[in-house]
N, C-alpha and C positions, 0 to 999 in steps of 0.2 A: 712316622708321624703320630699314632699311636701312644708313644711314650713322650713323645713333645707333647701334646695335648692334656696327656694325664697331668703332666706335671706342669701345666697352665703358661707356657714360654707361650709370648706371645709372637717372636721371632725368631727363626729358627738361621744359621748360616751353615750351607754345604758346601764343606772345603776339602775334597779329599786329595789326595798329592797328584799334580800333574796335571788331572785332569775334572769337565765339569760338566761330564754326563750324570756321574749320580746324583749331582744336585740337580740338573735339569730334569732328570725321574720324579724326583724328591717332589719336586716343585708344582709338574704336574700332578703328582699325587696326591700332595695337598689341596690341588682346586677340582680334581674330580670326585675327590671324598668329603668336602667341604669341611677340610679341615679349621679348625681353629688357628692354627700356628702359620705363619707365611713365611713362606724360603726365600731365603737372597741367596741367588746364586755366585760362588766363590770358588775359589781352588789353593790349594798351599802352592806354590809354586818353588819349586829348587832352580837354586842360583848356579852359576858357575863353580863357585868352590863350595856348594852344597847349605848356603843360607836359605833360609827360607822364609818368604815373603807371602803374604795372604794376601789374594784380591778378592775385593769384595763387588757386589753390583756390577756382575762383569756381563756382557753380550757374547765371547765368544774366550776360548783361552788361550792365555797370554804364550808366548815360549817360553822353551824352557833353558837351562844353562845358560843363559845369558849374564852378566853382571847386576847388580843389586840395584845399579842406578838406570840401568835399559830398562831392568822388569820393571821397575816403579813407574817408570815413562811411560812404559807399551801397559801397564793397568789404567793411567793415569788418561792416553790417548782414547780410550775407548768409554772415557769417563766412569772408573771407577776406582774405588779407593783403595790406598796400598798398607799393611799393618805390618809393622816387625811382629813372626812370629816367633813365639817361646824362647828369646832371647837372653844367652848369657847362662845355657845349662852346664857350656863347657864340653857339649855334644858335636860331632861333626855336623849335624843338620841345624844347630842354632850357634847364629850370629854374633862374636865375639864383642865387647867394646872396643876394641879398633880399628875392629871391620866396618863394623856400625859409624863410629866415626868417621872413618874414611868415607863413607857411602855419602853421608851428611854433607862433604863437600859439594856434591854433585846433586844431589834429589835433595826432599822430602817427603815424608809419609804422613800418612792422614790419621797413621792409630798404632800403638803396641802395646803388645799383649802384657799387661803389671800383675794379671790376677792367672793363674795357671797350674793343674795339679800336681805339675810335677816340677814347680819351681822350688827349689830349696832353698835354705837360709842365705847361703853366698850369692846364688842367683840373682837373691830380692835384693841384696846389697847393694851385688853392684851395680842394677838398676836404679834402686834411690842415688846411690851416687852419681849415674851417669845422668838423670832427669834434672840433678840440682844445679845442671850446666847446659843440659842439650834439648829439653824438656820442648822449646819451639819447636826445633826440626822434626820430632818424633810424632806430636800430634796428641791427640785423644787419646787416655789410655782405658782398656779395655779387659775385659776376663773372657777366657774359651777354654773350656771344657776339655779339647783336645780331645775328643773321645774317638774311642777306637773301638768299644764293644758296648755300642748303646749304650753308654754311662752319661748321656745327658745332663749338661748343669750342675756337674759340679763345681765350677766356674762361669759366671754369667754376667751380662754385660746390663748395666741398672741405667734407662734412658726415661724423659718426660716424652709421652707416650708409648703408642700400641702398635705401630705397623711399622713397616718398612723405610717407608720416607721420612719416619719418625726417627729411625736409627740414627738414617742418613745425616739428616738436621743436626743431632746430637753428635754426631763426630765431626761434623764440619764445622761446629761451633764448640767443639770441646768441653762436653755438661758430660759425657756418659760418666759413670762410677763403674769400677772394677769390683765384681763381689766374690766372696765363695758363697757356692749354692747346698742349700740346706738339704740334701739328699743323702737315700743312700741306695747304693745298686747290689745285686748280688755278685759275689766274685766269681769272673768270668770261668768259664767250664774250660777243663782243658783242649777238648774240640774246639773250643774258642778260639784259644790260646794258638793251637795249630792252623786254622783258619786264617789268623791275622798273620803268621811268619807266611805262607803259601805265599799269601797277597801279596806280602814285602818283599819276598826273598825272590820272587819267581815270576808273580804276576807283572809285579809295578816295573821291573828292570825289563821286562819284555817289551810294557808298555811305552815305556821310555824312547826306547832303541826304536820303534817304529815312528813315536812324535818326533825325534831328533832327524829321521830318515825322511818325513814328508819337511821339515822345516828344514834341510838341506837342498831339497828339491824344488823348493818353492824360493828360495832367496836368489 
């Protein structure tokens, strides 16, 4: 909260993979420290074949593994917004254009991510190309930072106004702008660096395997 603050964001989104305790932290932390910045709580959420879909303004979170067009539904049912995330890296964890299209058949989404620090040249292509056709289904397009070591806003989402409902408005009606953010952070420590593979490598696949085991149990 801290470094959202410094750096004057006036809305902050916590979306960490799977799961949406730490934005629930987040969020109360922000209103008992009277922070400046307000959290929407969010989560990335992994698909079936490993796409990944950002909900946003969620109450409780979504499954996981399921298809690209259920996740959108089950964000959608609980009234909140669904984003193609980091689309088109050519990564297992982001969304090919024919997956994306495919999905297109069955859902739509409320926003995807055009502004991103690790979008490369072909990325951005073949996203202008895929918008110059598919640009309804997709929604508002938007920037996220993606961060992983407190690297805040170097990707940022530019809407008319300051709060959260303000966001909301702005994607529902399609005015946000995608930006890159005028920052710059220190390059992460290698304790950093080993901290974040723990998380991946060990923590989150743990995590996983227990959401997967209570959402078997509950179906």
């Amino acid at each position: 909260m801290e470094i959202a603050d410094d750096l004057g964001l006036d809305v902050l989104a916590v979306t960490d993979h799977d799961t949406i305790n730490g934005a629930l932290r987040a969020r109360d932390y922000a209103l008992a420290t009277r922070a400046r910045v307000e959290v929407i709580i969010g989560m990335e959420v992994t698909t079936r074949r490993q796409d990944h879909v950002v909900g946003l303004f969620l109450e409780r979170p979504p499954s996981i593994f399921r298809s690209v067009p259920d996740t959108v539904d089950e964000i959608h049912a609980q009234g909140g917004l669904a984003v193609v995330a980091h689309p088109f890296l050519g990564l297992p964890s982001s969304i090919s254009p024919d997956r994306l299209r495919d999905a297109l058949r069955r859902c739509r989404f409320d926003g995807i991510e055009a502004e991103n620090p690790y979008m490369h040249k072909g990325a951005r292509d073949r996203l202008a190309a895929f918008l110059r056709d598919h640009s309804e289904g997709v929604g508002a397009q938007v920037g996220a930072s993606d961060a992983h070591f407190a690297d805040l806003a170097k990707a940022v989402t530019l809407f008319e106004g300051q709060d959260a409902a303000d966001v909301r408005r702005a994607l529902e009606e399609r005015t946000t702008v995608p930006a890159v953010g005028r920052v710059r952070h220190p390059r992460p420590s290698l304790r950093a660096h080993l901290q974040n593979q723990y998380r991946s490598l060990l923590r989150l696949p743990v995590m996983r395997a227990g959401t997967v085991w209570r959402q078997w149990r509950e179906a």
